[in-house]
C-alpha positions in Angstrom: -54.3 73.3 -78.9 -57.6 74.9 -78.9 -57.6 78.6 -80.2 -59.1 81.3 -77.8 -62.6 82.0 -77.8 -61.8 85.4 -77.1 -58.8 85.9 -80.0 -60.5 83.7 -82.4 -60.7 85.6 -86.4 -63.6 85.2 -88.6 -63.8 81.8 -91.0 -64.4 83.6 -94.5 -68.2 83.8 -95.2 -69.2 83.1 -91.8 -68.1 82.7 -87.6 -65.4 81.1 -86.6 -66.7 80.1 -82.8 -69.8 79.0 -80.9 -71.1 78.2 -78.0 -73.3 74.7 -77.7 -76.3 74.9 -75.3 -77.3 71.5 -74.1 -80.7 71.4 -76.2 -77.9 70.4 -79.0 -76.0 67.6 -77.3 -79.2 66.3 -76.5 -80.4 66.3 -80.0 -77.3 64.5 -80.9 -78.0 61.9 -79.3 -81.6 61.1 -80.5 -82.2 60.0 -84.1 -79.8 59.7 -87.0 -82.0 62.4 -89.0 -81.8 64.6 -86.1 -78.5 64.2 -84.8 -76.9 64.6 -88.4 -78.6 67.5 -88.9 -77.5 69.1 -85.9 -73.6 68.0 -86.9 -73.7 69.2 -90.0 -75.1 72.9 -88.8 -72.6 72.9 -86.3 -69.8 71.5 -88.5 -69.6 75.3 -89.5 -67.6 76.7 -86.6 -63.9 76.1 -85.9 -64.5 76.4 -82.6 -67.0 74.7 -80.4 -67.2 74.9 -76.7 -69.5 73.9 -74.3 -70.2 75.5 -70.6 -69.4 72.6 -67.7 -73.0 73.4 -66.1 -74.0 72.0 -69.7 -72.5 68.6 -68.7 -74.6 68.9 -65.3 -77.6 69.5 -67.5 -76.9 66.6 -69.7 -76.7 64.5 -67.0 -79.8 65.2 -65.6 -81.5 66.3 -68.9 -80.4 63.0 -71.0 -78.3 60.7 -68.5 -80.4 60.0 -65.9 -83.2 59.1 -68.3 -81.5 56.8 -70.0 -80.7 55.1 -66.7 -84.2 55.2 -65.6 -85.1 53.2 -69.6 -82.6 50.8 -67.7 -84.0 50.4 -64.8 -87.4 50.1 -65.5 -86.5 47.4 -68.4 -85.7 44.9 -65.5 -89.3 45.3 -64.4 -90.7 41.9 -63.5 -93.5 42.3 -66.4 -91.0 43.9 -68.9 -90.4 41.5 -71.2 -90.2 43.2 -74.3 -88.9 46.3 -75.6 -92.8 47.4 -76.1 -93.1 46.8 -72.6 -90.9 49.2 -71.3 -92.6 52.2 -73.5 -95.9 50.8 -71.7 -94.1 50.8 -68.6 -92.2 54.6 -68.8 -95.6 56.0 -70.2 -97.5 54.5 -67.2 -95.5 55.7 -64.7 -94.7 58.9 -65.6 -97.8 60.1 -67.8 -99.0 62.9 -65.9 -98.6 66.8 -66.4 -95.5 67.4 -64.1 -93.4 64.9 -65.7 -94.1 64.9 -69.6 -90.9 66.4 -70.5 -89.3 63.3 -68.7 -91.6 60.8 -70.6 -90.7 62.9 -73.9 -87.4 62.5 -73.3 -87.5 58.4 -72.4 -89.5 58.5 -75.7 -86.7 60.2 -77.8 -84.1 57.8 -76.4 -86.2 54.9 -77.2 -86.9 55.6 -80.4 -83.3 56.1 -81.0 -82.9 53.1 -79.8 -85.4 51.3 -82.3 -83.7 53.2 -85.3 -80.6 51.0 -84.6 -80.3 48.3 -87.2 -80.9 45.0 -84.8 -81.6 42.5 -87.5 -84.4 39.7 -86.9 -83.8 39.1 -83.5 -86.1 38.1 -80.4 -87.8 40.3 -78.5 -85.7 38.8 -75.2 -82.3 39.2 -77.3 -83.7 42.9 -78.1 -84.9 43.9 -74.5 -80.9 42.8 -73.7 -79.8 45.1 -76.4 -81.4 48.1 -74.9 -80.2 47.4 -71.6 -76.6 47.1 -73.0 -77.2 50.4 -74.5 -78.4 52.7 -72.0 -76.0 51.2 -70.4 -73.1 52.0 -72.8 -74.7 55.2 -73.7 -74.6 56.6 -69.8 -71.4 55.6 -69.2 -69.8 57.0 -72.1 -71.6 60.4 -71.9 -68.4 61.9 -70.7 -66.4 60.3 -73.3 -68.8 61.5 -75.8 -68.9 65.2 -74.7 -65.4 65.7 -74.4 -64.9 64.7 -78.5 -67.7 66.6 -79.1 -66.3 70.3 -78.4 -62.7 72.2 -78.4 -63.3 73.3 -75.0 -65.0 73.5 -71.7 -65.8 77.1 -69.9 -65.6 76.0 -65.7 -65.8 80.0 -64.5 -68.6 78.1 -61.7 -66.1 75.6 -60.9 -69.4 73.2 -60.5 -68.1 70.2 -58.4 -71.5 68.4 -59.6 -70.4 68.8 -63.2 -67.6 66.4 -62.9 -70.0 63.7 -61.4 -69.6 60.7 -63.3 -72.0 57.8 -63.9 -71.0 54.5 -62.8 -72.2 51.1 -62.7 -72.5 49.6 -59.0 -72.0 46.3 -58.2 -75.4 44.8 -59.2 -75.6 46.5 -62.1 -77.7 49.3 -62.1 -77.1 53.1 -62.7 -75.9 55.5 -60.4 -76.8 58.8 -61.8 -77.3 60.7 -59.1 -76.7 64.2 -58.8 -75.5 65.6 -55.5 -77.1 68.5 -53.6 -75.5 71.9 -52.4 -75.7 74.1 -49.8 -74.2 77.9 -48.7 -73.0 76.2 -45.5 -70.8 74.0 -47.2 -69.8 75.2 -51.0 -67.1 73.8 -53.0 -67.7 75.9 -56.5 -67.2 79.4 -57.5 -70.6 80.3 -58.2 -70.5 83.1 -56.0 -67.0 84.5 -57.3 -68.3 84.1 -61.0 -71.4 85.6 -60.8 -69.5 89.2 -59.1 -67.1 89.2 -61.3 -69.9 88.4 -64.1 -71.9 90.9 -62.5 -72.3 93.3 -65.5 -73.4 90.5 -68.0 -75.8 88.7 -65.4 -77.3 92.4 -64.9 -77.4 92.7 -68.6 -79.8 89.4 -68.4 -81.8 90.4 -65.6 -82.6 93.9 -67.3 -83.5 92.3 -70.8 -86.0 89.9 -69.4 -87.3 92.7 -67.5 -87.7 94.7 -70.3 -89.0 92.4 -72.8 -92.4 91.5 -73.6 -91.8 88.5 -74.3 -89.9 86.6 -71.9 -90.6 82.9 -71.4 -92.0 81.7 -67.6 -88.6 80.0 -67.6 -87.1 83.3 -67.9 -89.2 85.5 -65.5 -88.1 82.3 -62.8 -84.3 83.6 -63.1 -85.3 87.3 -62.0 -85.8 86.6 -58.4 -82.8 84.3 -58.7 -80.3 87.1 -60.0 -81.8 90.0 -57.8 -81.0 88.0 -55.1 -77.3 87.2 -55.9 -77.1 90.8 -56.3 -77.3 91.4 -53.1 -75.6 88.2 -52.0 -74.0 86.0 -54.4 -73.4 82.7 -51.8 -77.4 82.6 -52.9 -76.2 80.8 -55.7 -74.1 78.2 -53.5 -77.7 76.2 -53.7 -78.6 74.1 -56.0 -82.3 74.8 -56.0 -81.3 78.3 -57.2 -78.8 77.8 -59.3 -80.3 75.6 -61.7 -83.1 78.5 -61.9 -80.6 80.6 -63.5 -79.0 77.5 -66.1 -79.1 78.3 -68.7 -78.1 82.3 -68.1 -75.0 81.1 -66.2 -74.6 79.1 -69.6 -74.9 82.0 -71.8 -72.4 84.0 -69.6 -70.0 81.3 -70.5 -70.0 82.2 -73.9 -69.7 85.5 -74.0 -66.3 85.5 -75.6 -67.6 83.4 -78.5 -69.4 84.5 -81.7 -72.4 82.6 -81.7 -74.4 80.8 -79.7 -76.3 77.7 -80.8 -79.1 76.2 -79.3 -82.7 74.6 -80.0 -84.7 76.4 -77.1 -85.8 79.7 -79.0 -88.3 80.9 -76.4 -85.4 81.2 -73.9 -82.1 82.0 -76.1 -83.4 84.4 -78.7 -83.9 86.4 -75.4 -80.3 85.5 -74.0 -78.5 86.2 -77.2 -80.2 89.5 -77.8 -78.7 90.5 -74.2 -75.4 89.2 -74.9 -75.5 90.5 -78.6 -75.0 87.6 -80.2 -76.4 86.1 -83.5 -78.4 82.2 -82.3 -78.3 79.3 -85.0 -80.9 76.9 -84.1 -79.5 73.9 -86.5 -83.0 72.2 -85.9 -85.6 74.7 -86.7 -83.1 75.8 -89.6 -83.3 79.3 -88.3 -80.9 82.3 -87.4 -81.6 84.8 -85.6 -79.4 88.3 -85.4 -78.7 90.3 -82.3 -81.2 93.0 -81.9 -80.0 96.0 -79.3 -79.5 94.7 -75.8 
């Protein structure tokens, strides 16, 4: 059995638990020099656990790119594995959607760092179908192995999504949307009885000179589940607030670890707690909330 976060004793010479932002699962998945890096760092803590709106965030973040590399590779001029970076780069290059072409980058050079011998380029455009392919549908696998345990305090109904395969063979990884006039999570009961530590956020970006634009975007977001939490009960505003609701998870842990600085330095100075970021090779201590 998994020890409690919240009963957990300190590992001589350092923390015995942490939290594991999504920015890390992602980076486990890339590269063999980045993803061992990231292991290693977190290979420190007894205790790993990972929020369930981290899941949601993978999907969307990791999942659903790798299922559009799939999709895309059955283009009709896609012939080649070079191809398909033509093909992702064309038709996503623009401003709004580099962190998605960045992303499909990552994954395909992770791809290419897999030992494929001297094949053809047809065999090897197979071979990164079959593993976007394998590599979507065994995310969940592949999270649950990957941490002690899973915080659910939103009761996320999205976060249990799984990808599937459909009958012709493509992806579904679509995420559903949500609505006050019909909810099915707890959003709304976690963030009152959260109340205090989502307050604690909200004054600390206020405060701070230098919040991110990611984290100014939560403000409006938090005063306005103050006042009603069902606001929350909406997709479009909850995932304004992610990585916050994220954070709250954790509370009960030492540490958090994540790769994001510009929003969780900020996060883990209002929840007092010390941030590893495995990739940067940093740590950074709680300063007063």
């Amino acid at each position: 059995m998994a020890p409690d976060p919240g009963q957990t004793t300190k590992l001589i010479g350092g923390p015995c638990s942490a939290l594991v932002d999504t920015s890390l699962l992602i980076e486990q998945q890339k590269r063999p020099s980045q993803a061992d890096l990231v292991r290693q760092a977190l290979s420190r803590y007894r205790f790993r656990a990972i929020s369930s709106y981290s899941k949601l965030e993978f999907k969307r973040a990791w999942a659903q790119r790798l299922a559009y590399i799939h999709k895309v590779s059955y283009h009709p001029h896609c012939n080649t594995v070079n191809d398909v970076y033509y093909e992702v780069n064309r038709l996503l290059a623009n401003t709004f959607h580099h962190r998605r072409v960045q992303t499909c980058f990552d994954a395909l050079i992770a791809f290419q760092d897999l030992d494929g011998g001297q094949i053809s380029d047809r065999a090897q455009l197979a071979r990164l179908r079959a593993h976007c392919k394998q590599a979507v549908l065994g995310a969940a696998a592949w999270l649950k192995q990957a941490r002690h345990e899973e915080f659910k305090g939103t009761g996320c109904v999205r976060a249990e999504e799984l990808p599937r395969e459909l009958p012709d063979g493509s992806l579904d990884t679509a995420i559903r949307q949500c609505r006050p006039a019909d909810i099915h999570c707890r959003i709304h009961e976690y963030f009152n009885h959260n109340k205090d530590a989502f307050d604690q956020i909200r004054s600390t970006i206020e405060s701070s000179s230098d919040a991110s634009d990611e984290l100014k975007k939560m403000l409006p977001e938090i005063k306005a589940a103050e006042k009603d939490a069902t606001h929350l009960c909406d997709n479009r505003h909850c995932a304004k607030i992610a990585d916050a609701i994220i954070a709250v998870d954790g509370r009960k842990v030492d540490e958090y670890a994540a790769n994001n600085d510009k929003e969780w330095r900020l996060l883990a100075r209002s929840m007092v707690k010390a941030l590893l970021n495995p990739v940067s090779g940093q740590r950074f201590d709680p300063g007063p909330a």
